[in-house]
N, C-alpha and C positions, 0 to 999 in steps of 0.2 A: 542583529536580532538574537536574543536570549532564546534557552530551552523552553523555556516555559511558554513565548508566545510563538515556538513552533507547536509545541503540542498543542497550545488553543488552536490554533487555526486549522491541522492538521483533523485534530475532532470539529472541527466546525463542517469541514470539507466534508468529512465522510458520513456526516449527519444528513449531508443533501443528497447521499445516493442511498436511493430505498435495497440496494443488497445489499451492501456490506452494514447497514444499520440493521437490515433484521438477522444477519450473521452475527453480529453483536462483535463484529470487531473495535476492536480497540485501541490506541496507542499505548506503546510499554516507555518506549524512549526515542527520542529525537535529537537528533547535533546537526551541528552544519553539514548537507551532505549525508547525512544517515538517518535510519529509520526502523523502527523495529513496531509491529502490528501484532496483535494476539486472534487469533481465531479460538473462540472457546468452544468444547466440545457438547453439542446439541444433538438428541437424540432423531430433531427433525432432519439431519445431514449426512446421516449414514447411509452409505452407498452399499452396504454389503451387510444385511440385516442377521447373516449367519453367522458372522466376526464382528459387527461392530464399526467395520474401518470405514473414513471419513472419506464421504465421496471425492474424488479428483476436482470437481466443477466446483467445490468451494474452497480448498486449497490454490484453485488455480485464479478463483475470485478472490482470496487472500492477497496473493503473489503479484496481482494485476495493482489490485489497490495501491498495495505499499509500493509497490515501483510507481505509479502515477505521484501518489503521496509524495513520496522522498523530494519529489520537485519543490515542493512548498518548502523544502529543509534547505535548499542549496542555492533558490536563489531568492533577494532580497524582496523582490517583489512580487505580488502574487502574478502568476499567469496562467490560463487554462491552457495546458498539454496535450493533446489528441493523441492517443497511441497510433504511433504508425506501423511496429512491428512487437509483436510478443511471441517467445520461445520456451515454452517449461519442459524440462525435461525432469521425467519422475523417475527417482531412485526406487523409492522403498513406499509400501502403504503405510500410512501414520498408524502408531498406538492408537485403540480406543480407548475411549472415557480419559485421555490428556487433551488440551490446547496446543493449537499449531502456531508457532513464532513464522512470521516471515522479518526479515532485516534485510533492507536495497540499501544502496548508495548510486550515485551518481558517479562515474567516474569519467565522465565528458561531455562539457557544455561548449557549444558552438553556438552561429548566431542565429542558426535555423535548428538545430537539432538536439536532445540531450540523452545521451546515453546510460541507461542504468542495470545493473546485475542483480539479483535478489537472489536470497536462499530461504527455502522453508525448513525446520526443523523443530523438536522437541527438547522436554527437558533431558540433560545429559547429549545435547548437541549432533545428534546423528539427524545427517540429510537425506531430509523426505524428497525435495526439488529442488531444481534448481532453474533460473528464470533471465534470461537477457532481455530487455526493453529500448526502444527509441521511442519518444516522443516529438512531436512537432511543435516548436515554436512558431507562438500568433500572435506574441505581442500581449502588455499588460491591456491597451486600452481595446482591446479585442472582446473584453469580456464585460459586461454592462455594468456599473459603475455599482448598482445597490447588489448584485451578486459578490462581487469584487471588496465591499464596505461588509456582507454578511463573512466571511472567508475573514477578510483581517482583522476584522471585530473594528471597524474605519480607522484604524491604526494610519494608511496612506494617504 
């Protein structure tokens, strides 16, 4: 699978989940295995109306995503993932008025389980959080064929 019908699918995905679509997240870049999501900065998100800084609860909806996401990157077939475990641990409050990057990879696929790490951070690379993930494998045909045909654009 090429970059480009990771990032289709990847935007197709996150199209069907009404937060991160009104968050206006984004894909920036996609490879086998990797993943990188934009959270852009919206004045309805502000958790701290006196500073500006970007609530924790959409960061950490950021962070959720693109670790679910990254799955669609590493492996060939689509499958829906059930998080079974998520960890963030927040360094630093984001800048206001920047966009928040998060970037996962997967760094371990089993025949039940997939392990992924994510980082949030801004421009000039300073870490906002940081994110461990497992997910559950269920199998490609787990998931209803015309959901599964929306996601790969019926590429399978």
């Amino acid at each position: 699978m090429d970059n480009q019908t990771r990032i289709n699918r990847v935007t197709r995905f996150i199209n069907t989940l009404n937060q991160a679509r009104e968050l206006g997240i984004s894909v920036t870049e996609a490879d086998e295995g990797t993943l990188t999501l934009c959270l852009p900065y919206d004045d309805r998100i502000i958790g701290n109306p006196d500073t500006g800084v970007i609530h924790g609860g959409a960061i950490t909806t950021l962070m959720d995503t693109t670790s679910g996401c990254v799955i669609l990157c590493a492996l060939d077939d689509f499958e829906l993932c059930p998080t079974l475990d998520l960890r963030v641990d927040y360094m630093r409050p984001a800048h206001p008025h920047q966009p928040v990057y998060a970037r996962a990879e997967t760094y371990r696929i089993t025949r039940n389980i997939i392990f992924t790490r994510c980082e949030a951070y801004q421009e000039g690379g300073e870490t906002i959080a940081n994110c461990v993930a497992t997910f559950m494998r269920i199998g490609k045909d787990a998931s209803p064929k015309q959901f599964r045909d929306l996601i790969t654009g019926g590429e399978e």
